[in-house]
Every structure is written in structure tokens, then in C-alpha cells.
mmCIF file of the N, C-alpha and C atoms, coordinates in Angstrom:
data_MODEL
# 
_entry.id   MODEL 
# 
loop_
_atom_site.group_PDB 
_atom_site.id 
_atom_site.type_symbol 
_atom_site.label_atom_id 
_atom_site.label_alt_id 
_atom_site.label_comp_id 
_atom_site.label_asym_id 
_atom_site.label_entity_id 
_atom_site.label_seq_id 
_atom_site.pdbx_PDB_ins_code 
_atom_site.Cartn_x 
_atom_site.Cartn_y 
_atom_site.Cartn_z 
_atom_site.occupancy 
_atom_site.B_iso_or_equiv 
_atom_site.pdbx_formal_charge 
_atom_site.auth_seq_id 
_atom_site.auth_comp_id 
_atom_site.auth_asym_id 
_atom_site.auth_atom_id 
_atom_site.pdbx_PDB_model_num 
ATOM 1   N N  . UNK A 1 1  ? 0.846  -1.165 0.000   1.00 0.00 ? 1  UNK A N  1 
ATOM 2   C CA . UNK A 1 1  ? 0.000  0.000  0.000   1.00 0.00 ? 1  UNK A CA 1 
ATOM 3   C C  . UNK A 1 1  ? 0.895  1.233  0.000   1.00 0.00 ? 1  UNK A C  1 
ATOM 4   N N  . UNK A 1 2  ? 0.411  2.416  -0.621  1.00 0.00 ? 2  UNK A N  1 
ATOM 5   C CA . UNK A 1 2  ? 1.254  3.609  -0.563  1.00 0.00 ? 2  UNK A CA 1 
ATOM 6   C C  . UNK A 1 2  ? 0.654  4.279  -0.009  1.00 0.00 ? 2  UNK A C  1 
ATOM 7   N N  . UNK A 1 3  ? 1.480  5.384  -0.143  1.00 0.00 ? 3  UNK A N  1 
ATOM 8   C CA . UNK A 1 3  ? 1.113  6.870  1.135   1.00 0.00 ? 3  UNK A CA 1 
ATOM 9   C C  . UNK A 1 3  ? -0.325 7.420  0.356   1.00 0.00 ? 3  UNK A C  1 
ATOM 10  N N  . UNK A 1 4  ? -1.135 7.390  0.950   1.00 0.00 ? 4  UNK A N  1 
ATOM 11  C CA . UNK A 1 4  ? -2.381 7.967  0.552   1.00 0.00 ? 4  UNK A CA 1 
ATOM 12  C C  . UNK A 1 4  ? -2.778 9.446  1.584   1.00 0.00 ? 4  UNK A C  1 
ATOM 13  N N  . UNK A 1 5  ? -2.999 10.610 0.780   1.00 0.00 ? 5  UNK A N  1 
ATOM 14  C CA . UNK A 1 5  ? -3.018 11.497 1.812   1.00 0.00 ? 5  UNK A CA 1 
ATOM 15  C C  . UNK A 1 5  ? -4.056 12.418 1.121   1.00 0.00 ? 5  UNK A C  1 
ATOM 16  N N  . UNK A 1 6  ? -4.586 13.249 1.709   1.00 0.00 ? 6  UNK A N  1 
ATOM 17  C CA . UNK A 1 6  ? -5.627 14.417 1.242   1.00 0.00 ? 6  UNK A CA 1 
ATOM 18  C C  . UNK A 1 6  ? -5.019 15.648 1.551   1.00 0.00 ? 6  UNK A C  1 
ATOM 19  N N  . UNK A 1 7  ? -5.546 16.702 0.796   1.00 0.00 ? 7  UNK A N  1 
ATOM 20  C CA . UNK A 1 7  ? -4.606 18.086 0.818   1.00 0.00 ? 7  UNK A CA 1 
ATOM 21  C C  . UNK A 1 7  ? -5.712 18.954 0.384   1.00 0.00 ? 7  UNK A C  1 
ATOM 22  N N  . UNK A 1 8  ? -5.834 19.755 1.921   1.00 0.00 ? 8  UNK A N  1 
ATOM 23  C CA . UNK A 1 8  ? -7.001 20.817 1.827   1.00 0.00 ? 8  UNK A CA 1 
ATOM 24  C C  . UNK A 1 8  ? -6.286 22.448 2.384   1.00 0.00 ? 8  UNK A C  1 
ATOM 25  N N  . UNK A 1 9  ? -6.604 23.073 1.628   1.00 0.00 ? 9  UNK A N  1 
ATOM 26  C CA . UNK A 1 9  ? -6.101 24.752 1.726   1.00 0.00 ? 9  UNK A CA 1 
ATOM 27  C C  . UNK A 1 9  ? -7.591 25.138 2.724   1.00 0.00 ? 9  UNK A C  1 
ATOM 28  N N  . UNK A 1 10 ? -7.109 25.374 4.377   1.00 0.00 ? 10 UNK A N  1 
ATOM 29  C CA . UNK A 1 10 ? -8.025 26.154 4.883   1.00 0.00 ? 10 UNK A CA 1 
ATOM 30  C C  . UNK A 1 10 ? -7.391 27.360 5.450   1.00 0.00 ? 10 UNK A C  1 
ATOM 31  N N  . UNK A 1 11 ? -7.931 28.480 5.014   1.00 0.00 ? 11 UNK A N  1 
ATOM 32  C CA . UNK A 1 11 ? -7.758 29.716 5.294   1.00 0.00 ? 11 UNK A CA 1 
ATOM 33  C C  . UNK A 1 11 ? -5.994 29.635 4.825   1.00 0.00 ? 11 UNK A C  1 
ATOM 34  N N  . UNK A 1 12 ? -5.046 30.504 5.444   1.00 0.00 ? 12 UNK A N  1 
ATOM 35  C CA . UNK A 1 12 ? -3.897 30.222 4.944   1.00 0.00 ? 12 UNK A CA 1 
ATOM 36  C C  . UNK A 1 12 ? -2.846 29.377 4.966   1.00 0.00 ? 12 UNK A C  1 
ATOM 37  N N  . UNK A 1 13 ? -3.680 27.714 5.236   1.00 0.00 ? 13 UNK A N  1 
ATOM 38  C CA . UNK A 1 13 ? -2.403 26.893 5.620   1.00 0.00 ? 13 UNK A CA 1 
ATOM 39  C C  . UNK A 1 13 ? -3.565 25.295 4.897   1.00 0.00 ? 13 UNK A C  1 
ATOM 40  N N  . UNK A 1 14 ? -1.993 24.917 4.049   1.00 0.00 ? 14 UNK A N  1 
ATOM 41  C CA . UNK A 1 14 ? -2.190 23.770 3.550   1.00 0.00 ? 14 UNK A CA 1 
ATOM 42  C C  . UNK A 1 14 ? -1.942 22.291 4.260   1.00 0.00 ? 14 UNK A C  1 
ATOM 43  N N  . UNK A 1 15 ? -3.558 21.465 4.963   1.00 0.00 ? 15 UNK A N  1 
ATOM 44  C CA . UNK A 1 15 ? -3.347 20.520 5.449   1.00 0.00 ? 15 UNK A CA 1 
ATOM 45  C C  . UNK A 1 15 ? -2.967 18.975 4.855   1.00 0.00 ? 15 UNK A C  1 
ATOM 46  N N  . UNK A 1 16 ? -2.506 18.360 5.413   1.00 0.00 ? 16 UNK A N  1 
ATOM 47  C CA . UNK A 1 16 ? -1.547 17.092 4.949   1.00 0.00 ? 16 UNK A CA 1 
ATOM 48  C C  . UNK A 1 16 ? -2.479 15.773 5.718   1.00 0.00 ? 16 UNK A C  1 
ATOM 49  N N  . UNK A 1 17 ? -3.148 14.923 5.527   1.00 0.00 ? 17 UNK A N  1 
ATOM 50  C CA . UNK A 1 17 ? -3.993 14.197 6.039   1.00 0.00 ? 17 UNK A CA 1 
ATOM 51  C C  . UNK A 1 17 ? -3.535 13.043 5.856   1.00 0.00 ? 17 UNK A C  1 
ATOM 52  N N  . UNK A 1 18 ? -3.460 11.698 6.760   1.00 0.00 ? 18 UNK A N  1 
ATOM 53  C CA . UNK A 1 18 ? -3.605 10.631 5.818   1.00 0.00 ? 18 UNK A CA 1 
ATOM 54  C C  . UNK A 1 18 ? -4.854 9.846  5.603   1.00 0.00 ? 18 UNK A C  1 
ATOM 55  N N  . UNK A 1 19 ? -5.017 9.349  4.412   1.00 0.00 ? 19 UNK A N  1 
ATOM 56  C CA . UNK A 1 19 ? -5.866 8.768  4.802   1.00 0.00 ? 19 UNK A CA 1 
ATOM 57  C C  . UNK A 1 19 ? -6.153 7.277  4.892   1.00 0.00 ? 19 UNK A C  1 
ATOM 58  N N  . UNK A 1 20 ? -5.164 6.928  5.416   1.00 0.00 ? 20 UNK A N  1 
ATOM 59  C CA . UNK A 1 20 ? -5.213 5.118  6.219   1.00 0.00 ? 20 UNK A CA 1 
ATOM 60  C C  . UNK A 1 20 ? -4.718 5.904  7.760   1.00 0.00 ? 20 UNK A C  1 
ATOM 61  N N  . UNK A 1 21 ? -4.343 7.005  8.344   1.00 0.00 ? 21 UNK A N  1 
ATOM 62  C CA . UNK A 1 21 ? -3.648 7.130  9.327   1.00 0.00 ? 21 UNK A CA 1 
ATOM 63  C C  . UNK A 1 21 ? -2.507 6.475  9.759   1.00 0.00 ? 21 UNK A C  1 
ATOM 64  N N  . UNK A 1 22 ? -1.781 7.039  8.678   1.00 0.00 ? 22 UNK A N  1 
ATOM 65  C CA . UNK A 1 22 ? -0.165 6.258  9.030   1.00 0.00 ? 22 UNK A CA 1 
ATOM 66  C C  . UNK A 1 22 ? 0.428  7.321  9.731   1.00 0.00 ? 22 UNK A C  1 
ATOM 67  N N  . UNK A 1 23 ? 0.005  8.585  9.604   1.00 0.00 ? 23 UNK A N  1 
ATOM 68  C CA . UNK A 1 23 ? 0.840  9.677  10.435  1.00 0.00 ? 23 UNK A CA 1 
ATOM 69  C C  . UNK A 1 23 ? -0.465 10.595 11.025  1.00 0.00 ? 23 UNK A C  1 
ATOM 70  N N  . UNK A 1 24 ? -0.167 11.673 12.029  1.00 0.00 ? 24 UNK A N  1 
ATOM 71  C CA . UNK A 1 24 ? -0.637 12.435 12.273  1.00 0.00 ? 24 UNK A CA 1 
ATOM 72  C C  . UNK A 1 24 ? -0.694 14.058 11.156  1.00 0.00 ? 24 UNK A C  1 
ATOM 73  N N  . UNK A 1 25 ? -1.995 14.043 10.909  1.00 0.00 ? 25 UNK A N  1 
ATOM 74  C CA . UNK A 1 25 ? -2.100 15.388 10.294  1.00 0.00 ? 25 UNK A CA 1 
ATOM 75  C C  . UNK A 1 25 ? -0.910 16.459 10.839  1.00 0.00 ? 25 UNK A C  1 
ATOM 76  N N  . UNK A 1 26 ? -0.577 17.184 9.201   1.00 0.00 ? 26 UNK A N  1 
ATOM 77  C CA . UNK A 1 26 ? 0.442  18.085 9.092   1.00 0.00 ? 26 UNK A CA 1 
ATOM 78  C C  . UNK A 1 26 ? 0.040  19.631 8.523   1.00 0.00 ? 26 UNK A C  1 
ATOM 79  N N  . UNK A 1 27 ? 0.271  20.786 9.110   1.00 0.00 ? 27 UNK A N  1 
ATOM 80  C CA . UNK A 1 27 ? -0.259 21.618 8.385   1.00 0.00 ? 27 UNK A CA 1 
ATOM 81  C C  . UNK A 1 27 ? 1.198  22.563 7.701   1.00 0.00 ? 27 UNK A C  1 
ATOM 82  N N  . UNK A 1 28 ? 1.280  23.510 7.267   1.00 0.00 ? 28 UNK A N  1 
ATOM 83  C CA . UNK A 1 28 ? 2.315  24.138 6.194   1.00 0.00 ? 28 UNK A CA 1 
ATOM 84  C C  . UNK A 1 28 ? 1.222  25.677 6.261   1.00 0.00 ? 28 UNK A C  1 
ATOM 85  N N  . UNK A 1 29 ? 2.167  26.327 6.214   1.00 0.00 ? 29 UNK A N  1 
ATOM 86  C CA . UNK A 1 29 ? 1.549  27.911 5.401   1.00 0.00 ? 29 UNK A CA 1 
ATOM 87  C C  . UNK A 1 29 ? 1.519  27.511 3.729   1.00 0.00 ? 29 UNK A C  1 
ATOM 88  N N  . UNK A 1 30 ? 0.903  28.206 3.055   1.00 0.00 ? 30 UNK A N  1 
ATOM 89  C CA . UNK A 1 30 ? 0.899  27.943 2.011   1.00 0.00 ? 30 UNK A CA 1 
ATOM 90  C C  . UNK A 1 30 ? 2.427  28.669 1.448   1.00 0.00 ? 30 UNK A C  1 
ATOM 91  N N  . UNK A 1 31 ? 2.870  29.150 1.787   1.00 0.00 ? 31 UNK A N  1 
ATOM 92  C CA . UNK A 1 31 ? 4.261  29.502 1.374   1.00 0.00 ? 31 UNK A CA 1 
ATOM 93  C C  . UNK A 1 31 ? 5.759  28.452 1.763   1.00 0.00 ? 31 UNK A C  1 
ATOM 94  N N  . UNK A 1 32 ? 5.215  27.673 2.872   1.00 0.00 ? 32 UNK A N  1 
ATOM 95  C CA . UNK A 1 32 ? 6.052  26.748 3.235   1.00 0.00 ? 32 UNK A CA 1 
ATOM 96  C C  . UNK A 1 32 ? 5.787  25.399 2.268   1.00 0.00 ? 32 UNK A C  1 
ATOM 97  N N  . UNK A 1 33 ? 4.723  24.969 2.117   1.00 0.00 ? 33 UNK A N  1 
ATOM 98  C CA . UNK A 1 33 ? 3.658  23.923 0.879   1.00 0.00 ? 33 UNK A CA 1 
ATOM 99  C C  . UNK A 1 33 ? 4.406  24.239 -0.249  1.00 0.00 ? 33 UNK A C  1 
ATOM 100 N N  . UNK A 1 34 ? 4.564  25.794 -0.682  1.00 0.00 ? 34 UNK A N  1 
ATOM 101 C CA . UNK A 1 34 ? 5.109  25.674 -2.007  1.00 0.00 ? 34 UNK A CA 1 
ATOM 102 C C  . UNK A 1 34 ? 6.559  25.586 -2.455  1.00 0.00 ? 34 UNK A C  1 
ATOM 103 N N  . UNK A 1 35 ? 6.945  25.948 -1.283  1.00 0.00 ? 35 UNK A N  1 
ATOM 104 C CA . UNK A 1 35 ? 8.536  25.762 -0.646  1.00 0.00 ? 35 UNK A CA 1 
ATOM 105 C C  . UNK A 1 35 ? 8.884  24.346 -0.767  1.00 0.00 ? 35 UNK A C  1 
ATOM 106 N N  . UNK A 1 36 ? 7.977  23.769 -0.189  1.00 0.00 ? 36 UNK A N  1 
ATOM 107 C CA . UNK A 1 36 ? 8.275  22.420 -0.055  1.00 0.00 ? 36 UNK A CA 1 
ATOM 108 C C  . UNK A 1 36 ? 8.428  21.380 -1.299  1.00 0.00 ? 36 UNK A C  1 
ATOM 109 N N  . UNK A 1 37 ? 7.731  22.154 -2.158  1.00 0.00 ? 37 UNK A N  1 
ATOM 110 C CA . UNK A 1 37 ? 7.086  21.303 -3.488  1.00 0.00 ? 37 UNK A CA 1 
ATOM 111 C C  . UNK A 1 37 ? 8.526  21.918 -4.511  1.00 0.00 ? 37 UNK A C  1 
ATOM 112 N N  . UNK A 1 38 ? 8.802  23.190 -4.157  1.00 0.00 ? 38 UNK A N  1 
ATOM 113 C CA . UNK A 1 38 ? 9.571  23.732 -5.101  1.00 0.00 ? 38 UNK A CA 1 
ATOM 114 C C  . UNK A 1 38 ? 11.312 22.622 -4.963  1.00 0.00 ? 38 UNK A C  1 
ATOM 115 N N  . UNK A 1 39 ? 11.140 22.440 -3.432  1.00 0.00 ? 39 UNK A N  1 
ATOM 116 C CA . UNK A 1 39 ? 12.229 21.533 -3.197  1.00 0.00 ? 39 UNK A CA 1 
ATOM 117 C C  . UNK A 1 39 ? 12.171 20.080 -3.728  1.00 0.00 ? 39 UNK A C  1 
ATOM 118 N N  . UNK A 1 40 ? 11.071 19.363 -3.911  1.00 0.00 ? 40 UNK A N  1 
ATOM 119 C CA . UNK A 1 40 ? 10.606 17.986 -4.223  1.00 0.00 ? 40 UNK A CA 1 
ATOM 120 C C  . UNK A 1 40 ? 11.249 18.024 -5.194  1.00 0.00 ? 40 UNK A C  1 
ATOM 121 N N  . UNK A 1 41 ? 10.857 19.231 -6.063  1.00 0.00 ? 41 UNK A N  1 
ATOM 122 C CA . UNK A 1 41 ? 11.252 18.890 -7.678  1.00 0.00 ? 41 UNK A CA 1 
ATOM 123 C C  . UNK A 1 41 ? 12.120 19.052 -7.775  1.00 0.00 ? 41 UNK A C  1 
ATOM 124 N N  . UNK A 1 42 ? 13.056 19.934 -7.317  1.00 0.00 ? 42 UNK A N  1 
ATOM 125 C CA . UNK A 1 42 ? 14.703 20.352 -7.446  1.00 0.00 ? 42 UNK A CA 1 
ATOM 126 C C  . UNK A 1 42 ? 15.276 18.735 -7.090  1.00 0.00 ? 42 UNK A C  1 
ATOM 127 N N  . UNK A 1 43 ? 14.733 18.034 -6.008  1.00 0.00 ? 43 UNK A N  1 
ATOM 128 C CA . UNK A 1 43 ? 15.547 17.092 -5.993  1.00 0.00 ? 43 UNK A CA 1 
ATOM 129 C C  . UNK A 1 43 ? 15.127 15.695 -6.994  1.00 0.00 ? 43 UNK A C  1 
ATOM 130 N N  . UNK A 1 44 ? 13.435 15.799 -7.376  1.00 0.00 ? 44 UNK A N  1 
ATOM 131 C CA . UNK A 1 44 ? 13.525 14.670 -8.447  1.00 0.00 ? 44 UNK A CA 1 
ATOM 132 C C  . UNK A 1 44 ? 14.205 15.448 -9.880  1.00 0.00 ? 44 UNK A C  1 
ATOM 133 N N  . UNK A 1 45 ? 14.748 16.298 -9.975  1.00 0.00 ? 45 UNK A N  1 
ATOM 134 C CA . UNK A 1 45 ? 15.352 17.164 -11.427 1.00 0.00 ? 45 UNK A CA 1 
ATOM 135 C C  . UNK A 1 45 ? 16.991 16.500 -11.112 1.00 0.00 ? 45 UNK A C  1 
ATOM 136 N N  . UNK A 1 46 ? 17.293 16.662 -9.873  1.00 0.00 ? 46 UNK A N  1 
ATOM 137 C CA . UNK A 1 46 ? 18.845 15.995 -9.551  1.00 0.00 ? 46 UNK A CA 1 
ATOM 138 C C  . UNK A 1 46 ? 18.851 14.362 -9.800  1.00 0.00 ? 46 UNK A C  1 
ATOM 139 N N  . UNK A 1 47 ? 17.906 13.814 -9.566  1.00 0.00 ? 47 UNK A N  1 
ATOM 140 C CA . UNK A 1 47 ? 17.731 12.387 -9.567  1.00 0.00 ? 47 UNK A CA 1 
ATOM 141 C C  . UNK A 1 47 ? 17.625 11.926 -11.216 1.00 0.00 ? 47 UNK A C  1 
ATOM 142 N N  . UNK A 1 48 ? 17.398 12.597 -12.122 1.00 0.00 ? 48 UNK A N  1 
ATOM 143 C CA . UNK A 1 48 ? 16.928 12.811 -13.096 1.00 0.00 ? 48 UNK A CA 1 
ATOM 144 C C  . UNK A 1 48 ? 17.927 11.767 -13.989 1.00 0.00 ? 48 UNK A C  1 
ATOM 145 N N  . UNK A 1 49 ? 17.730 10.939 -15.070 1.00 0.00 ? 49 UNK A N  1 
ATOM 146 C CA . UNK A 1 49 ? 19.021 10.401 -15.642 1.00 0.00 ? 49 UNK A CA 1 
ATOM 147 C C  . UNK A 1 49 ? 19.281 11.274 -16.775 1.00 0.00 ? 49 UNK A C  1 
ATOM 148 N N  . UNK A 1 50 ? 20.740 11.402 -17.052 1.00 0.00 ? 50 UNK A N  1 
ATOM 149 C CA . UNK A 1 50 ? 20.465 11.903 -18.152 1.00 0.00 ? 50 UNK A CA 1 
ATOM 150 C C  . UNK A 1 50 ? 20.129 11.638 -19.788 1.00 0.00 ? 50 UNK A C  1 
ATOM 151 N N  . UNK A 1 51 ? 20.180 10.452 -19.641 1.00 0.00 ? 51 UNK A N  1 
ATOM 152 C CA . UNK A 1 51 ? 19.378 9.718  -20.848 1.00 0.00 ? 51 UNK A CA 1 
ATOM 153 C C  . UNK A 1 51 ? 18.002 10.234 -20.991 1.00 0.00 ? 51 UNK A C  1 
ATOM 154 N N  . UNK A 1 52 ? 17.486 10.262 -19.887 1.00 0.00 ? 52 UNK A N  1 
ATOM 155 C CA . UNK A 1 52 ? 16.074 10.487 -19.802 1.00 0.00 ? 52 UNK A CA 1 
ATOM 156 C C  . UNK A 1 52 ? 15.439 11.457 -20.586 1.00 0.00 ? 52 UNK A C  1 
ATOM 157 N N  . UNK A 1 53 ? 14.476 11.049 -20.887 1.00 0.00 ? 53 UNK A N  1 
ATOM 158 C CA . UNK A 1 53 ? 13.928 11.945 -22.255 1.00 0.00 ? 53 UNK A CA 1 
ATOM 159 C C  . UNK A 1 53 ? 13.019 13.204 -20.972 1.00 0.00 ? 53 UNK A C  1 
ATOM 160 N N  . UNK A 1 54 ? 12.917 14.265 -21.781 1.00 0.00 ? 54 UNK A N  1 
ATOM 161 C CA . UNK A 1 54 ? 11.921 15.310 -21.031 1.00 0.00 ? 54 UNK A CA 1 
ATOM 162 C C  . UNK A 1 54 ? 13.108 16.737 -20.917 1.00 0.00 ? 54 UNK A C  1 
# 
């Protein structure tokens, strides 16, 4: 089974849910959320092969 999670923007902070409850709910400002995401990709772009088409 994988990480299954829900992602709801209330008021200014983006919540992190799971939903099997493998962790306790997480919340983020939405500036930290996009922070966070901006980092995800920087590191799947490093992981990246360079064969890889895209």
C-alpha cells in the first residue's frame, strides 16, 4: 500500500492528512507547501538520468 493522503487549503495553511492514518495530520503555510514542493522537484530534477527523455 502507498502513502495515501488528502490536501485541503483552509484559510492560509495547507493541510496534509492521511488517509489510512499512518501519520498524524500536518499543516504548512501555504508559502512553506510551495517551498516544499519547489524543493521535491529540485531534488527529483537531480535524480533525473540523463538519458532520460523530457
Amino acid at each position: 500500500m502507498g502513502n495515501g493522503t488528502v490536501q485541503e487549503i483552509e484559510g492560509d495553511r495547507v493541510l496534509l492528512e492521511s488517509l489510512y492514518e499512518q501519520w498524524e495530520s500536518v499543516y504548512f503555510t501555504i508559502a512553506e507547501f510551495e517551498e516544499l514542493l519547489d524543493d521535491y522537484a529540485a531534488f527529483l530534477d537531480s535524480r533525473r538520468r540523463p538519458d532520460a527523455e523530457g
